[in-house]
Every structure is written in C-alpha cells, then in structure tokens.
VOGU-586987 format. One record per residue (C-alpha): z, y, x; residue number from 1. Coordinates in pm, whole numbers. Last residue first. Layout:
BEGIN
+--------+--------+--------+-----+
!     zz !     yy !     xx ! num !
+--------+--------+--------+-----+
!      Z !      Y !      X ! NUM !
...
+--------+--------+--------+-----+
//
This chain:
BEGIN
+--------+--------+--------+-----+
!     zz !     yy !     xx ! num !
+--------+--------+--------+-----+
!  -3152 !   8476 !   2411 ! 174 !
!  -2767 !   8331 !   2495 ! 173 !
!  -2529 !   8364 !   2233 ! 172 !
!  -2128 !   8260 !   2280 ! 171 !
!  -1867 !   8356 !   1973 ! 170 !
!  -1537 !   8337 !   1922 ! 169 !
!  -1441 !   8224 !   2299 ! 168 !
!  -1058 !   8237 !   2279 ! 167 !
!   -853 !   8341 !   2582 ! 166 !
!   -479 !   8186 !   2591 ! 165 !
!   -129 !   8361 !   2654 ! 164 !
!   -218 !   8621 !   2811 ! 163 !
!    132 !   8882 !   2916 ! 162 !
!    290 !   8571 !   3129 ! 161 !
!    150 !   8741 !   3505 ! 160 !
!     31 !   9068 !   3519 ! 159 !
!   -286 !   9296 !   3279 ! 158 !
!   -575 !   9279 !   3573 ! 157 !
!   -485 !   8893 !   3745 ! 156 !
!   -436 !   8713 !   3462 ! 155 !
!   -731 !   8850 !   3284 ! 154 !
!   -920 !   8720 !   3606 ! 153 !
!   -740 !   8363 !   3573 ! 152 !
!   -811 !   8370 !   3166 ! 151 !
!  -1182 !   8472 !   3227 ! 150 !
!  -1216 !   8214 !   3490 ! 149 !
!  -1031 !   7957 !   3272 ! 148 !
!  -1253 !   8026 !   2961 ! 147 !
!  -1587 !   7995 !   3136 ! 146 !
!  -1514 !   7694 !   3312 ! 145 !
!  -1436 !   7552 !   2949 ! 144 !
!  -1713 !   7702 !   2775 ! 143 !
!  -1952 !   7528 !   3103 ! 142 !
!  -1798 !   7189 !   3010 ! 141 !
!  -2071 !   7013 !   2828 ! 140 !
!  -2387 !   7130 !   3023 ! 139 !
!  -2533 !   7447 !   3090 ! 138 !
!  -2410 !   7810 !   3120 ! 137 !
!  -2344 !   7816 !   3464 ! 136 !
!  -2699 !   7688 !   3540 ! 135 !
!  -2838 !   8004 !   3362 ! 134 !
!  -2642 !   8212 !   3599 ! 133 !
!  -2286 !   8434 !   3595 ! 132 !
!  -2234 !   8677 !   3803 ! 131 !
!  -2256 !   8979 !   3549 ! 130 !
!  -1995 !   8792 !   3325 ! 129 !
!  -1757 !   8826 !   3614 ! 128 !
!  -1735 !   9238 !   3676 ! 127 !
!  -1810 !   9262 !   3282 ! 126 !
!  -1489 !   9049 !   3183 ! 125 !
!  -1282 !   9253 !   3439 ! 124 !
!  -1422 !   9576 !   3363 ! 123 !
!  -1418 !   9486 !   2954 ! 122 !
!  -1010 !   9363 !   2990 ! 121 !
!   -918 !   9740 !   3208 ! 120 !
!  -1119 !   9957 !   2931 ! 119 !
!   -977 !   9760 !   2636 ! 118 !
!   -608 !   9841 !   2760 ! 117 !
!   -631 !  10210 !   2751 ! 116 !
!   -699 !  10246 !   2380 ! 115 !
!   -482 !   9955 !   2307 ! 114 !
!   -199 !  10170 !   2384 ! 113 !
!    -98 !   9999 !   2772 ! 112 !
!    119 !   9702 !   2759 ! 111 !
!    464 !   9622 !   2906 ! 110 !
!    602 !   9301 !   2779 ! 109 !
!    814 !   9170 !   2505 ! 108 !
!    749 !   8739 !   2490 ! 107 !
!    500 !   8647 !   2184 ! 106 !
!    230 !   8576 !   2467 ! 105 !
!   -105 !   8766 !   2410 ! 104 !
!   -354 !   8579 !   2269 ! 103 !
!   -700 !   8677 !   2365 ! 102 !
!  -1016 !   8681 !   2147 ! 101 !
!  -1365 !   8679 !   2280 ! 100 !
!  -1715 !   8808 !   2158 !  99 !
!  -1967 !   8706 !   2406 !  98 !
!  -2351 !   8804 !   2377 !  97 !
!  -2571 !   8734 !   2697 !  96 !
!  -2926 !   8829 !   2760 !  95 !
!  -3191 !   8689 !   2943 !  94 !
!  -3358 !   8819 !   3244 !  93 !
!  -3701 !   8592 !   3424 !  92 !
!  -3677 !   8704 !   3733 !  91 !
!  -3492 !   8407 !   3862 !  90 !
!  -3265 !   8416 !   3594 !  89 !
!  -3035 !   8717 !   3590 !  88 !
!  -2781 !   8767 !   3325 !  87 !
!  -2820 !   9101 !   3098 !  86 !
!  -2486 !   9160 !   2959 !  85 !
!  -2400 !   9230 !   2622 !  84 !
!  -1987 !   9214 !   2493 !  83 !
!  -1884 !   9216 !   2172 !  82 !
!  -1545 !   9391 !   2124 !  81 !
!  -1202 !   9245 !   2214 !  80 !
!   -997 !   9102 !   1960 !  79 !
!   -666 !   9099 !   2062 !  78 !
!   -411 !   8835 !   1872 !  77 !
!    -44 !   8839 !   1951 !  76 !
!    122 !   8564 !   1943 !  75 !
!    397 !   8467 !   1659 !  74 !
!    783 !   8488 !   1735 !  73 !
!   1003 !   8219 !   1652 !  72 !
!   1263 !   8351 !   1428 !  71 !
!   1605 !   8254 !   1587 !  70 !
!   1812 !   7977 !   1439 !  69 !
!   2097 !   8128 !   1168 !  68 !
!   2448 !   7995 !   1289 !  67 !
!   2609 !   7796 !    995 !  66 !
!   2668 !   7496 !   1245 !  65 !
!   2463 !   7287 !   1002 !  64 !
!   2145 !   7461 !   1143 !  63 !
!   2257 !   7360 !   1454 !  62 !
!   2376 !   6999 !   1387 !  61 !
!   1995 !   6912 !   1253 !  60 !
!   1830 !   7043 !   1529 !  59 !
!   2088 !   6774 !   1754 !  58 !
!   1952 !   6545 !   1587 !  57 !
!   1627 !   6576 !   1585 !  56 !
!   1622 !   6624 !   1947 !  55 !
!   1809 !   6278 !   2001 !  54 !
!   1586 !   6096 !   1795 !  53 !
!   1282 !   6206 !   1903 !  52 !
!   1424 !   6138 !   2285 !  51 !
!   1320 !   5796 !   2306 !  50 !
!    979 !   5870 !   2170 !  49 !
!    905 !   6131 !   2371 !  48 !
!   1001 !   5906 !   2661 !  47 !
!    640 !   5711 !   2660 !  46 !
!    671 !   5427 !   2854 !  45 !
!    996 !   5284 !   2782 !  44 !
!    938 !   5309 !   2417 !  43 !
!    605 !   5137 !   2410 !  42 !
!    669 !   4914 !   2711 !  41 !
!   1005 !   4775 !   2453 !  40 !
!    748 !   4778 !   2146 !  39 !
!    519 !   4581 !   2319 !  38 !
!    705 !   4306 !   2488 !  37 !
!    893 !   4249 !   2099 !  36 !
!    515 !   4203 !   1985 !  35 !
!    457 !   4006 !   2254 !  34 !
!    763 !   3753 !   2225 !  33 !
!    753 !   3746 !   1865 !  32 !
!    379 !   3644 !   1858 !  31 !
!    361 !   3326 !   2057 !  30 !
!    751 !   3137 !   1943 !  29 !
!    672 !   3213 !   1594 !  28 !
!    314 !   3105 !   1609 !  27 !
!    432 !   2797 !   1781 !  26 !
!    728 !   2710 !   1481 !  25 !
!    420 !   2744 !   1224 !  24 !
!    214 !   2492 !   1411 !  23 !
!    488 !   2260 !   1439 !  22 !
!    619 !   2286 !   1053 !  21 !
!    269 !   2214 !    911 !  20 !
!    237 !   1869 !   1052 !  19 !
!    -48 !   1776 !   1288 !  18 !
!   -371 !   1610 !   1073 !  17 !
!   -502 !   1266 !   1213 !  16 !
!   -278 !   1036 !    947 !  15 !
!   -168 !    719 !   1135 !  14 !
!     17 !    570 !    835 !  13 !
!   -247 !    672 !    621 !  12 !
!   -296 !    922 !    413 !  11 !
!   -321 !   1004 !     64 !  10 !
!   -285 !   1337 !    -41 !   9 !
!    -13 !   1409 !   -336 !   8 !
!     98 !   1742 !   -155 !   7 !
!    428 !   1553 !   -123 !   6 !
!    300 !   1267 !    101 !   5 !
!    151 !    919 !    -69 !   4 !
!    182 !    619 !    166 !   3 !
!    -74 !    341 !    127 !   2 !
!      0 !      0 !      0 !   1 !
+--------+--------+--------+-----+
//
C-alpha cells in the first residue's frame, strides 16, 4: 500500500521532492544575515543617519524649553542687469547676452547703496566675460566653469562671505 502525505499526494516511500521545512529554514538562515549586514554598513557608513535621531531630539527639547528659536534669515537676491559683450571668434564676432542673479549671504555686512555696487559687479563680470571664447562656451560643464569664475572674481571685488551663490538666469549666444 502506498503512503498518503497531508496534501493528499501520493508518494512513495522514496518520494524525489525535499521537504518544505528545509528549504524554508535555508532562506531564513541566507537572507537574515545580509539584510541584517546591510542595514549595520548602512548606518555605519553614512553618520547622518546615526545622528538624525540625536538632532531631532535635541530640536525638539529647545522649542520645549519655552525659548523662541531665532528667525533664520533669507538671502539676499541681486539682480544684475543684462549684460552684452561682443566675444571674439577668430574674426568671425558673436555676441553674448548674460543676465545673472547673486545671492548675497543672510549674514550683516558692509555694502555699498546699490547704486555704487552695480558699477564694481559689471567691471568685474565685463573684465572676464570679454576673455571668454567660443570653446569656453561648449560642452556640458562650460555654465558651471562659468559660474565659479564669476563667483571667485565676485569674491574677490565685494570681500570674502558677502556672495553667497551666482545664478545664471539667462545665457544667449548669436
């Protein structure tokens, strides 16, 4: 007579198929360990996640302290007026439109009226943008090299921590 097995197949004595339980106890003992691996090179590797917990906490007993937090204070933004410069290319001219923005840092700082500080920014951007070629203008990172010069020579005219960033609004070549 043959034995019948709970699931009501019938097998034989020397049935072929591994039991259930086995398989089941190897998964657990393969994926446990890696996804326990994972989650301790997760946290060990990136400490902003170890410290989350710490920083919200401890926002959390300030404003509970019943002392008011201090209003972050919002950049600055400058536009500065379109600027047209003739580039040369080999003898064949073409013309450059910039407009820019610049974020001034939201620390207090000594600035010229705005009447005398646009003068100072359009020498400096006009003493670069005149050296520029066509070849500086190409490929994917020329907006970048573009924006750190202008932030470096910015830097340099209005002092140290008074720009905060320099935005390219707009960038036409023609």
């Amino acid at each position: 007579m043959k034995a019948v097995k709970q699931g009501g197949s019938e097998k034989g004595a020397s049935g072929s198929a591994p039991p259930k339980r086995n398989t089941r106890k190897l998964m657990l003992f393969a994926i446990v360990p890696v996804v326990l691996a994972g989650a301790a090179a997760t946290y060990f590797l990136v400490p902003a996640l170890a410290e989350t917990g710490h920083a919200a906490n401890s926002q959390v007993q300030t404003k509970t302290a019943g002392t008011p937090a201090p209003a972050q204070a919002h950049p600055q933004m400058v536009d500065v007026p379109e600027i047209v410069v003739t580039l040369p290319n080999d003898g064949h001219p073409r013309q450059l439109r910039i407009k820019l923005s610049l974020e001034l840092t939201p620390a207090p700082h000594d600035l010229p009226p705005m009447d005398q500080f646009t003068p100072k920014v359009n020498d400096a951007l006009l003493t670069y943008l005149r050296t520029l070629r066509d070849s500086d203008l190409e490929g994917g990172l020329a907006l970048d090299r573009i924006r750190g010069d202008l932030y470096r020579r910015l830097t340099l005219v209005l002092g140290p921590n008074v720009i905060n960033n320099v935005l390219i609004t707009s960038l036409v070549t023609g």
